[in-house]
N, C-alpha and C positions, 0 to 999 in steps of 0.2 A: 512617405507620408510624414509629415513635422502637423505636428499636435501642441494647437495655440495654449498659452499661460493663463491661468486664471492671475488678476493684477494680485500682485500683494504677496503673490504661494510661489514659492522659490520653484525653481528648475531640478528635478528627482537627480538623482547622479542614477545611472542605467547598469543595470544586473543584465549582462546577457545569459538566459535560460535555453537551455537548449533542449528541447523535448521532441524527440524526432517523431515518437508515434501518437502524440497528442492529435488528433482527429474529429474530435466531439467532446460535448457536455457529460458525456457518459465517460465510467471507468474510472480508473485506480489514475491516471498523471493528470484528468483533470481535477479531482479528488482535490491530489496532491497542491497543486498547482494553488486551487483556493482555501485550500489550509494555512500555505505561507500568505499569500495575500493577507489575509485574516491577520494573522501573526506581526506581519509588518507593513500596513497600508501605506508606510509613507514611502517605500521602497519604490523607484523605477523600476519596471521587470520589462525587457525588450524577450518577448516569448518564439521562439525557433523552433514552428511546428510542420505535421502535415501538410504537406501545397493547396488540399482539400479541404482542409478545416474549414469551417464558416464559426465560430465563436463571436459572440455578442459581449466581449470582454473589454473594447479597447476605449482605453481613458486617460485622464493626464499622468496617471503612473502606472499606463498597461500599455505595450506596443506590440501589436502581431506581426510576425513576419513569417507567412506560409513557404518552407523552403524544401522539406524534403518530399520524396518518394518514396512509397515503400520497400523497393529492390534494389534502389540505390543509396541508401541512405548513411552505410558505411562511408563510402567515397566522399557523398554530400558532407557529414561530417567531420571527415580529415578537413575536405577544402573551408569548411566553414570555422573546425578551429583554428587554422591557420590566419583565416580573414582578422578572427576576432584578437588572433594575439597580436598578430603584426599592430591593430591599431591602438594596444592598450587598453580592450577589453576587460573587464573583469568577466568571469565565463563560471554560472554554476550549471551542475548536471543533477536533476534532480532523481533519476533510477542511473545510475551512471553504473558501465561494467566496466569489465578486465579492459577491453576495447578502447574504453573514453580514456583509462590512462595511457596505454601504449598510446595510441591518437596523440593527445595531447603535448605526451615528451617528445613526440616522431616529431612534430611542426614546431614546436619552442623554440631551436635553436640554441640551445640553451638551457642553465638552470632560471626558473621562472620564477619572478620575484613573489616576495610576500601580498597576499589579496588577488593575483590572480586568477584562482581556480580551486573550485568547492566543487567535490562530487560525493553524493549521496548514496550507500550503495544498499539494498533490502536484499541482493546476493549476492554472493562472492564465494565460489570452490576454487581452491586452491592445491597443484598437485606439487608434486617436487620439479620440475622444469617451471612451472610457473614461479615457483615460492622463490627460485632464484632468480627469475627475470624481474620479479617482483622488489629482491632487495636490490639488486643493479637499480632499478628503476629510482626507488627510496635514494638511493647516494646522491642521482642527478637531480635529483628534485626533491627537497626535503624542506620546501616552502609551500608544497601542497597541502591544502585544508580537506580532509577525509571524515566521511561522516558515515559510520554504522545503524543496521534496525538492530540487531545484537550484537549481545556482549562479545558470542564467537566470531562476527566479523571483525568488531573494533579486536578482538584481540589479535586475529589473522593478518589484518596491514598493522598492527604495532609490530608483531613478529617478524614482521616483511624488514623492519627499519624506516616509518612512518614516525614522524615526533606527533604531528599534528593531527589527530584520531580523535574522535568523539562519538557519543552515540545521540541516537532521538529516533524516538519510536514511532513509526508508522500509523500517526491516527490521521485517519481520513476525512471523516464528517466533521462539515467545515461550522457545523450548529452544533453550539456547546453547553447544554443547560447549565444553569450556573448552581442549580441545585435538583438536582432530580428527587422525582417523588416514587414511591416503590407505589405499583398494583399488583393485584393478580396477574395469574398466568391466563395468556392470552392463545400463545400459537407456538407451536416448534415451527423454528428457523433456519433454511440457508441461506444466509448470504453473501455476497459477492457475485464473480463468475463462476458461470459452470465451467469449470475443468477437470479434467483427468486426474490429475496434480492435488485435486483439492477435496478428492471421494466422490465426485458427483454420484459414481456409481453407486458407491451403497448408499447416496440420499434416495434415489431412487427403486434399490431393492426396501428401502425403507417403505417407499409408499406404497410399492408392491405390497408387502408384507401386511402392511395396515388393513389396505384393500379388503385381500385373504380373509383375515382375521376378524371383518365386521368392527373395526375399530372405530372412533369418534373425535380421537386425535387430532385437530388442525394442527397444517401444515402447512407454512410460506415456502415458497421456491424460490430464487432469483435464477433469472436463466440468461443473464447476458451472456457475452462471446468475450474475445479479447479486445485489443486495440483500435480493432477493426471491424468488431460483430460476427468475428469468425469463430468457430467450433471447429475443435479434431474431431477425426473421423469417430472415434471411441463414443465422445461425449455428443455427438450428432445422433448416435444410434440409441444413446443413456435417456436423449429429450425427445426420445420414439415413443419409447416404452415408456416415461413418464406421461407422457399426454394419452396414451393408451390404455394409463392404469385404472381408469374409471374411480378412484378414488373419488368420494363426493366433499370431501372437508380439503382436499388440495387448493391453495389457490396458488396459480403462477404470476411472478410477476415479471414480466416480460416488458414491460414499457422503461423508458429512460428515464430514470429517476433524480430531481436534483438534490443538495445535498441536504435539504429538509425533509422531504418525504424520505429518503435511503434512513436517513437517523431514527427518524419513523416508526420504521422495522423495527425496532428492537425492543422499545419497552413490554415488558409482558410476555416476553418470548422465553424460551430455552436455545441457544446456539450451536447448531447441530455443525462440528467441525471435523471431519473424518478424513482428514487430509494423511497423504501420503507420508510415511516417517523417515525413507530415502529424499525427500524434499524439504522437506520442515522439521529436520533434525537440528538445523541450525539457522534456520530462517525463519524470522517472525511476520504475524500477520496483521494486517491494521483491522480487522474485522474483530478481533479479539478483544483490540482495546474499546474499538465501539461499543462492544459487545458490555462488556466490564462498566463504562461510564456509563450505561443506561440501564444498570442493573439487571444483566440479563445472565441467567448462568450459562455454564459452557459443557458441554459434552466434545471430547477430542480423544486420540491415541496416544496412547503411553510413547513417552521418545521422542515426542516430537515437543518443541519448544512454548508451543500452546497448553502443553501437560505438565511442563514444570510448573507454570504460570497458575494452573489449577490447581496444581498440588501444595503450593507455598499458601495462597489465599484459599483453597478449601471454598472455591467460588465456581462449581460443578460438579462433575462425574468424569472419571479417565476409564479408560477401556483398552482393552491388552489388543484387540484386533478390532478392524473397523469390519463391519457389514451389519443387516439390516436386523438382525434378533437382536444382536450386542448393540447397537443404537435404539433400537425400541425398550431395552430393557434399562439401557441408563436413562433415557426420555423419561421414562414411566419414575424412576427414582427420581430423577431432577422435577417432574410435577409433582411428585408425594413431599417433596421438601422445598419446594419455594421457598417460603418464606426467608427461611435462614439462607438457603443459596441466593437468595437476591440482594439480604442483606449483607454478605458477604462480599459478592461480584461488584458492588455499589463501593463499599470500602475497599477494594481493589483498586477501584476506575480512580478513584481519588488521590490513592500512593500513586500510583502514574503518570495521574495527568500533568504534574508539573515536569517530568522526561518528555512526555508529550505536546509541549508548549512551541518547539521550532526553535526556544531560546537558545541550545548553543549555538545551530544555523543564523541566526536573526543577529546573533551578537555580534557573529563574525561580521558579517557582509555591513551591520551600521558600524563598525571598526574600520572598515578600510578607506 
């Protein structure tokens, strides 16, 4: 497909994006996807998604190109980094793992020049067999551009022998008030997807609990899937007994949301994050920062990197174990004190947002 010039507007120079599980208007890479848009309109982005996708994206500085499958999509992506280096592509990855570097070195040929290749990573565990294939890797390629959602990843590939490391925070909602106004408390909130990974369960004994208890507390859900609108078996049985709990102040929202209405969510709310501390010890959440820029305070677990984040800005409640009394009982704190936690969570969102701008990402890719 070649996509006519409007007269007068120059020719985009093309970012190939390579997004294997991008499938839909929903979820965390197309989030992403129009956060950077946002960031840099003037940018060509040639996008490398799902074979299934159907997105309503393509413009004179957007090109889809539907390639992968979901089962074979490793494969797909050796044969496709190689497509893209042999012709002089530049190549960013924007969830990019362990995988997209080995990938990427295996087909080089080579050390890969400067502007080549920018990969994004929101995780990265690193064992000692990795850490060493990792600094091998760093010798060969030390023109690669690496980008962190935390400090402990950017510090992990510096460690590795990375010159070129940066961080930028994971914020998602692609609508950015340019000044938020504080209200009341509205609802307790989870959002994102429902995962395992991410307490669905105790949001759930939560509402159980509420139930119980004659409570009056609203409560938002989000109940998407992953990539693909799939649920573990765990969290398939979590959105059993959710819909079972007769809760009368629950609302589910189960529809696909774009990134207006997702932002939506948040004002007026408390953010209920009871996420795993083996999982988000060291990996951050863009829901957090959402959370943060719309003045919304946060309930999370001690340990996990959403609880420093509380504990520094004093813009929530942290709780030593997650389940559903220890969430009811910090909810119940975080609405006896809005106010100050919202004023707080608000001046949070704003020391942030400027790590949350895309600008070390953005600067690079208009540099090369």
């Amino acid at each position: 497909m070649i996509l006519s010039e409007r007269p007068g507007v120059a020719a985009p120079r093309w970012i190939d994006v390579v997004e294997p599980t991008l499938a839909s208007e929903a979820g965390h890479c197309a989030a992403l996807f129009h956060g950077l848009r946002g960031a840099a309109p003037e940018l060509g982005l040639r996008l490398w998604i799902d074979r299934r996708a159907r997105l309503p994206w393509t413009d004179a500085h957007t090109q889809l190109r539907p390639w992968f499958s979901r089962r074979l999509r490793k494969l797909q992506a050796l044969m496709l980094y190689r497509r893209l280096l042999r012709a002089g592509a530049a190549v960013l990855v924007p969830t990019a793992s362990y995988f997209d570097l080995r990938a990427l070195d295996l087909v080089s040929g080579g050390a890969l020049a400067p502007g080549r290749a920018y990969l994004y990573f929101h995780k990265l565990r690193i064992d000692a067999p990795r850490a060493r294939a990792l600094a091998q890797l760093a010798r060969r390629q030390p023109a690669l551009e690496l980008f962190g959602t935390s400090d402990e990843i950017v510090q992990r590939l510096r460690a590795a022998g990375f010159a070129q490391v940066r961080r930028v925070l994971p914020v998602l909602a692609a609508l950015r008030p340019a000044a938020p106004v504080p209200v009341g408390f509205r609802t307790l909130l989870s959002a994102g997807a429902a995962r395992a990974d991410k307490g669905f369960a105790h949001i759930v004994d939560l509402v159980e609990l509420l139930q119980r208890t004659g409570a009056t507390l609203p409560i938002a859900v989000q109940t998407s899937g992953d990539h693909y609108g799939r649920h573990d078996e765990r969290t398939q049985a979590d959105l059993q007994r959710l819909r079972a709990s007769g809760y009368p102040y629950l609302r589910l929202v189960s529809e696909t949301l774009d990134a207006g209405q997702y932002a939506a969510l948040f004002p007026g709310s408390v953010c209920l994050q009871p996420y795993e501390r083996a999982e988000y010890a060291d990996k951050m959440s863009a829901v957090t920062f959402d959370a943060l820029r719309a003045g919304a305070p946060i309930v999370t677990v001690r340990g996990t990197t959403m609880a420093d984040i509380v504990e520094r800005s004093g813009a929530g409640v942290v709780i030593e174990q997650a389940g559903g009394a220890a969430l009811l009982q910090a909810a119940q704190a975080a609405v006896a004190g809005y106010p100050g936690l919202q004023a707080r969570a608000l001046a949070a969102g704003a020391q942030y947002q400027p790590e949350a701008s895309w600008a070390p990402l953005v600067e690079r890719l208009r540099a090369r």
